[in-house]
C-alpha positions as CSV (number, residue, x, y, z in Angstrom):
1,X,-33.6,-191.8,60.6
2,X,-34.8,-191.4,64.1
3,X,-36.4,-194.8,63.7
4,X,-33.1,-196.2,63.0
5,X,-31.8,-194.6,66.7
6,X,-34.3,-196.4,68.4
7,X,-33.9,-199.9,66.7
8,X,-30.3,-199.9,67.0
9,X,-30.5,-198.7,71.1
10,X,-33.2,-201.4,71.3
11,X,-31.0,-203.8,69.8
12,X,-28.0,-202.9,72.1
13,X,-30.0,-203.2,75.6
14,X,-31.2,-206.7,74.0
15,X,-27.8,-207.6,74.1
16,X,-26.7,-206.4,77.3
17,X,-29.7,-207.9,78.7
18,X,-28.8,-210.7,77.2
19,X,-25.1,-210.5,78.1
20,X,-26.5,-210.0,81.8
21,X,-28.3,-213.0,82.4
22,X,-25.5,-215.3,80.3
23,X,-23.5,-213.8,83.4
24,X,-26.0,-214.7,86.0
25,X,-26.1,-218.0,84.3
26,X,-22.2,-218.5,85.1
27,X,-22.6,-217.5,88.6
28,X,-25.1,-219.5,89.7
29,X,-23.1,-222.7,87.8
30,X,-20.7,-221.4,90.2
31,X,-22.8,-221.8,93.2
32,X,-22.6,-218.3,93.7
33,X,-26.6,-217.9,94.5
34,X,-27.0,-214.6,95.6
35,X,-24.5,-212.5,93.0
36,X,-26.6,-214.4,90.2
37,X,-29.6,-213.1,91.6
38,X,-28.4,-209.6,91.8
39,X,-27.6,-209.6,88.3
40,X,-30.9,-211.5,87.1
41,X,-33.6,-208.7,87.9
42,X,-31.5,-205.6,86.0
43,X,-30.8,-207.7,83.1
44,X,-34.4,-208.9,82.8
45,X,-35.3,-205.5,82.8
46,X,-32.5,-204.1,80.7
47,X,-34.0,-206.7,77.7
48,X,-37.7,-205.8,78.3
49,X,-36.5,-202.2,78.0
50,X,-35.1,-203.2,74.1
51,X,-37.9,-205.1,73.7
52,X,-40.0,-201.7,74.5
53,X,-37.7,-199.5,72.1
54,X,-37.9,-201.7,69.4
55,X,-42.2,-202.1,69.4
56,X,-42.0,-198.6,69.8
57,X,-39.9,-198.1,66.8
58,X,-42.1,-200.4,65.0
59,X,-45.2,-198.9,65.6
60,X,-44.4,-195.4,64.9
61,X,-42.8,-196.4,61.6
62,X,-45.9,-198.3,60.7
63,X,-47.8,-195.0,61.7
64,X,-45.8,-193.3,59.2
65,X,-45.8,-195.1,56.3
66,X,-49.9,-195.6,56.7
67,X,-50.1,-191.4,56.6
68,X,-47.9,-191.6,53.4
69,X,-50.7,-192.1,51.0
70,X,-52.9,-188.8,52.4
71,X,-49.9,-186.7,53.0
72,X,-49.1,-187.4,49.6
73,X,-52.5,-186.5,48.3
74,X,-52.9,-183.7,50.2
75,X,-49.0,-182.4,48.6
76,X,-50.4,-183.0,44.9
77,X,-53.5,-180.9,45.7
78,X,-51.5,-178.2,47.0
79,X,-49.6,-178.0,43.7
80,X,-52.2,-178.3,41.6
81,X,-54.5,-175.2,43.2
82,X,-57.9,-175.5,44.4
83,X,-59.9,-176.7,41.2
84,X,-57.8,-179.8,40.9
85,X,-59.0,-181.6,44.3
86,X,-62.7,-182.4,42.4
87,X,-61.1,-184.2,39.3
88,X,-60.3,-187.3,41.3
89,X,-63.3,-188.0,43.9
90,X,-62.7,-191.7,44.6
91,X,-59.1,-191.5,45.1
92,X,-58.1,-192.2,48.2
């Protein structure tokens, strides 16, 4: 679920990064050359900071679903007792 908090969050400052630079798009159609430009840096770094939320996001959802399988191993071992871990060498 915490995954979910970050994609969402990354997905929003996407979009207001995104929303930011449209802006700074219309001003400088409208010759207005130095409000554009004030706009242009926050919103470039509003998008990189989605960008950010969302590889980080990714990654530690990857990380959890490749600690799955020994987690998972390690849970069946518990409830089995200690004699049950040498029936299954190769299973990894």
């Amino acid at each position: 679920m915490r995954f979910w908090i970050r994609e969402i969050v990354g997905y929003l400052l996407i979009a207001l990064g995104l929303a930011g630079m449209y802006f700074a798009l219309a001003l400088f159609a409208n010759d207005r050359i130095l409000a554009g430009s004030a706009f242009t840096v926050p919103a470039i770094f509003v998008f990189r900071g989605g960008i950010h939320l969302l590889k980080v996001a990714m990654a530690a959802r990857i990380c959890l679903h490749a600690h799955a399988p020994a987690r998972d191993r390690q849970l069946r071992q518990a409830h089995q007792g200690p004699g049950a871990a040498n029936i299954h060498p190769f299973d990894w």
